[in-house]
Each structure stands twice: as C-alpha cells, then as structure tokens.
N, C-alpha and C positions, 0 to 999 in steps of 0.2 A: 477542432478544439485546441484552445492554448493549453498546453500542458505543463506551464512554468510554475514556479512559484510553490505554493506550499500544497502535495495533496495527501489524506488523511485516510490509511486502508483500517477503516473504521470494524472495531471488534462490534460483536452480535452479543449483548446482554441474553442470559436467561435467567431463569429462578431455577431455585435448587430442585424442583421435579424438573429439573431438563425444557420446560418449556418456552418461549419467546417471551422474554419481558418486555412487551410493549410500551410503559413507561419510561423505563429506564433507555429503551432504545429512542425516542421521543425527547427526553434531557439530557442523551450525549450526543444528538447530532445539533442541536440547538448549541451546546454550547462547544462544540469544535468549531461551529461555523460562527460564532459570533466574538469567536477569540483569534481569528483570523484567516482559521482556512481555506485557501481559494478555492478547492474539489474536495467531495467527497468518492471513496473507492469502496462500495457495499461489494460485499461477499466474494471477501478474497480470503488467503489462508488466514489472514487475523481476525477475518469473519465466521470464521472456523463451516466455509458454504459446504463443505463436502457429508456434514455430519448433518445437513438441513434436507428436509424433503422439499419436494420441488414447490408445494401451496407455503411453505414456512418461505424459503428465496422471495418467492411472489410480496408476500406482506411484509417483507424487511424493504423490500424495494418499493413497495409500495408506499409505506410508514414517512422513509426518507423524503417521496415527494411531494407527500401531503404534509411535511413539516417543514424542508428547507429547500425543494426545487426550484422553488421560484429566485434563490437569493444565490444557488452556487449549482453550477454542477455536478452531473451525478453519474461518476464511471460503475460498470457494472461488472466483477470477475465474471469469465466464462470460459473456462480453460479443462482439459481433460486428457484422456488417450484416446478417446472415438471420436475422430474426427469426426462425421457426420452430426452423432449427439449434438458435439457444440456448437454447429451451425444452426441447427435444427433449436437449441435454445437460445444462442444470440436472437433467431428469428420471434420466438417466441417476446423475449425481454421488450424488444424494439415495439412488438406490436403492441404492445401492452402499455408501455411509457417510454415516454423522451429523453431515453438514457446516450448521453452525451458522444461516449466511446465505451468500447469493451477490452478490459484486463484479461489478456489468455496468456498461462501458464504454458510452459511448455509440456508434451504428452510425456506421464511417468509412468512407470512400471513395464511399458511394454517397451519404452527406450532404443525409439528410433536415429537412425543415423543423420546424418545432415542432410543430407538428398530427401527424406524423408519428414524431414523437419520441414525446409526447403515446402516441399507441397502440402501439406497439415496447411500451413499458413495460407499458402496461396489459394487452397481450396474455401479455407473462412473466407480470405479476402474477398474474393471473388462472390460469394454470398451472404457476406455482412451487410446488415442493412446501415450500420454502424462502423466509424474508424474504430482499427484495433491499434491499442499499445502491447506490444510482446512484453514476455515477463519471463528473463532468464534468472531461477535461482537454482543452478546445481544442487547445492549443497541439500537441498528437498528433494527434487526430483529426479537426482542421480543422471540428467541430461545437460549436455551444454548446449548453450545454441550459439554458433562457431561466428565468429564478426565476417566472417566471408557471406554469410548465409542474414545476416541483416543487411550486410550493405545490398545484397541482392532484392532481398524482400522491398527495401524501400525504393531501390532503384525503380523495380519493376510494377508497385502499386503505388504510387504517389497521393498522399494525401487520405492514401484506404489503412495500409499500413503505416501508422499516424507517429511511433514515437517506442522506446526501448526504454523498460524497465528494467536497471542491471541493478542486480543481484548477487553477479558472479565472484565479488569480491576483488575485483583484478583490473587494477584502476593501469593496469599497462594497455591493455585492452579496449580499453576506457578510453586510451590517447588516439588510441588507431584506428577508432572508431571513427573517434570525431573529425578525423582528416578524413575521411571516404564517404559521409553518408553524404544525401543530395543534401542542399539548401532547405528547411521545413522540416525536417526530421528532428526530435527533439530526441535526447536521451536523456534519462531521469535517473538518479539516484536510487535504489533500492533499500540500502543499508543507513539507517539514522547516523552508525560511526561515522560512516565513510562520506555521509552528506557534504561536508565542509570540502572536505579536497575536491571530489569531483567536481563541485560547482566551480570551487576557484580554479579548475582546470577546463571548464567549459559546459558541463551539465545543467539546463534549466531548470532543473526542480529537484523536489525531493516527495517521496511518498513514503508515509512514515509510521510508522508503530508508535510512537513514542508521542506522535502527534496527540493521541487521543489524550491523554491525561494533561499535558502540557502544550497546545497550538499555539498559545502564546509565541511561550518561549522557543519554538522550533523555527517559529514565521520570522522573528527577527535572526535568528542562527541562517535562515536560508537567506533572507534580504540579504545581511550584513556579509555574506559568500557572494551575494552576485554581485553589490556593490564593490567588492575588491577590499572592503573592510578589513584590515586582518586583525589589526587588536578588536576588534569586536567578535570577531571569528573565531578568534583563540581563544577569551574569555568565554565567549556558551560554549562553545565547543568541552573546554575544560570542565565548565561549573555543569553540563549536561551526561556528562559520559559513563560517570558511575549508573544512572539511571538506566541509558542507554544499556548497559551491559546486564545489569540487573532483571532487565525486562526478557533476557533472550536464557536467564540462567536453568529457567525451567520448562524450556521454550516458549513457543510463542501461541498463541494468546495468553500463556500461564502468566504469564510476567505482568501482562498490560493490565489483565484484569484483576490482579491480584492488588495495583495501584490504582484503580480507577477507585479498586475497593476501597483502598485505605483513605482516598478523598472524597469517598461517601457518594459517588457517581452511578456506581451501579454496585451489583454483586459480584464477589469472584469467578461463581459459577463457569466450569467448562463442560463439554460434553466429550463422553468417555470417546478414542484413549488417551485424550489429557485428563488432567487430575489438575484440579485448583492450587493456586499459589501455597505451599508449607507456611507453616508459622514462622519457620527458622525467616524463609522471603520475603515473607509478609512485614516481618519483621527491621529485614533489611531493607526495606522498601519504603519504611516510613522514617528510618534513620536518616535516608539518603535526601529525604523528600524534606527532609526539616534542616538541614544542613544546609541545601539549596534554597531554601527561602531562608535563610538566616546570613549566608554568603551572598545570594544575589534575588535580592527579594524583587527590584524591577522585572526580572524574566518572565513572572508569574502573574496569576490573577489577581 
C-alpha cells in the first residue's frame, strides 16, 4: 500500500445513548473522501476503538466498505498489549474484508522494553495477513519505540512491516530515521502540527485528526509540503494552526467532534472517559472556524 499523501484517522459518530450513529458515520466518510482523502484509518484512538465491542469494530468497518472501499483505501487500528489478541484480530479483520494495512499502536500499560517491542512486532509481522504501519505516540502510551528498533523491524520484514506512524514529537529523530530505513519504507507524520515540517524534511504523508472536519484544506497543506511549496506551506500552515491546537485542547476525539459538531456533520457525542466538547470549546471552535473561512476561504468547502 502507498501510504503518501493524505490519510484521515477517522472519529466514530455516536448518538447521545452511546450508540453507533450509522448515518452520521455513512456522511463523514463520504465526505472526507470526496474532499480529498487518499485513505481512510477506522478505529484508531480518534476512533475512540478501545471503548467499542468487538460486533460495534466489525460494523464501523463494515459501514466504511459498503460506502467508500471501492474509491480509497481502508487502513484498520489493531494495536494493544497482548500480543497474541491482536494477531488473533488482525486475522479476524482480514478475513472478513480487504482491509488494505493495519495501524498498531504500540503495547501500553504493561510497557515493554525495546527487545520486547522488537518481538510484539515481529510476531504480528510474521502472522498478519495484512502490512502493518507502526504507530509511535509516547505521549499516550507512556512507550517509545526507539528508531533503532524500526530501522530493524523494516530491515528484517520488508514490505510486511510497511511504513512508521510518528507521533513522537521529535522531528530530530525523524531525520535519523530517514537516513537508515531501507528504500520502501515510508514514514508518516502523526501530528496535524508537525505535518508541514516533516514532510518538507522527507515524510510522505500525514494522517490526521484535523482531516475529518477540514480534508480539504489539509490535502492541499500536505500537496503543497511535498511539492516544496513553502509560501503555500506557510500560509495553511498559519491560517490552520489555531484549529489544529484547539482540537487537542480537551483531547482528542473531544476536539474533533466538538467541530464536526459545530459544522453540523455529526454529534459531539464521546464515550465515557471522555466527555464532549465544553461550551467554553465549542465555543472557540466556531470562532476559529469562521475566522478561517473569512481569512482564507479557498482552504474549505
């Protein structure tokens, strides 16, 4: 799978009893994908998968392909601390649909060392039916996963371990990456901030929070970084940033869903122990959102 370009770790609508809003999940992947985004990424942490039983995953993944598998790909989170588990449901996912690759997190809570990380991997690897893209976010799950320990994983599975979602915040890391890994290896932006640099420092893509409300304007923020654009890079960059930060203030899915709300996309609704966007956010979220179409109203729909 090409993993360049724009891909979109798409939030899970529900209604306010907690259940899957099917519609609403139905007219936000329609319109992420038809305002530009090359992939979609179902049930990652902005999918809020961990709070879903396992028949809820099934029909969010399901939904996706009976609405837009035919027109983009469709990465699937499956990341955890038991190892076996998420072999045992990557298997499941795969047999069930033509899910492209699999997004696995790194194991938290139980926060193994690098050696340990090291084999987590290479045991998916080894029985994914499916490429994996690693997904380092520290700052969630109190583990790092050390660039010694990618460059290895990709060395030693070519093409199975397919590509690095960083996270880490630590675009020095980011450099010294990209001198080591093989040829094929793609490494992807984690961070909406931090999209712009990495890219123009060598990064294919970005996978995005910020995507869901705005694909638009993210897809030409990414174009205009791989093209070497820099006044164009600077100007979304600039006119997108308040958003961008806005969206992470009460974390995350709080943020996103609180602006899908405000442009009438879906409901706020999260499931406990997030708590839906404040007034005070909600607030700020639609100041910020009008501000941006009033400054740069090409970005948008």
């Amino acid at each position: 799978m090409d993993c360049s370009g724009l891909g979109v770790a798409m939030a899970t609508p529900f209604k306010q009893d907690g259940s899957l809003d099917e519609p609403a999940l139905r007219r936000l992947a329609h319109y992420i994908v038809e305002n530009g985004a090359d992939y979609l990424v179902a049930l990652g942490t902005t999918g809020e998968a961990v709070t879903q039983t396992l028949p809820e995953r099934l029909r969010v993944i399901e939904i996706l392909f009976e609405e837009v598998g035919e027109r983009v790909p469709i990465v699937v989170g499956a990341g955890g601390y038991d190892t076996r588990a998420v072999a045992e449901e990557m298997r499941l996912y795969a047999h069930h649909f033509p899910v492209k690759a699999f997004l696995s997190v790194t194991p938290y809570y139980n926060k193994p060392h690098a050696e340990g990380l090291y084999a987590h991997y290479a045991y998916l690897a080894e029985r994914s039916p499916r490429p994996i893209i690693l997904y380092n976010v520290p700052v969630r799950t109190g583990v790092h996963l050390p660039p010694t320990i990618v460059v290895r994983l990709a060395q030693d599975f070519p093409g199975q371990i397919l590509a690095l979602k960083d996270a880490s915040l630590d675009l020095i890391q980011g450099m010294e990456l990209y001198g080591q890994v093989p040829p094929g290896f793609q490494l992807l932006s984690g961070d909406d901030v931090l999209a712009a640099p990495a890219i123009l420092m060598g990064y294919v893509g970005l996978i995005s929070v910020l995507g869901n409300a705005l694909p638009r304007a993210i897809k030409q923020l990414v174009e205009a970084a791989r093209q070497g654009d820099l006044a164009t890079t600077r100007h979304l960059e600039v006119s997108l940033l308040p958003l961008m930060r806005l969206c992470f203030a009460e974390g995350n899915p709080t943020g996103i869903k609180g602006l899908l709300a405000e442009m009438g996309l879906i409901e706020p609704w999260t499931r406990l122990p997030l708590l839906s966007a404040s007034e005070v956010l909600r607030a700020r979220l639609a100041d910020s959102l009008a501000k941006l179409r009033q400054a740069s109203p090409e970005v948008l729909v």
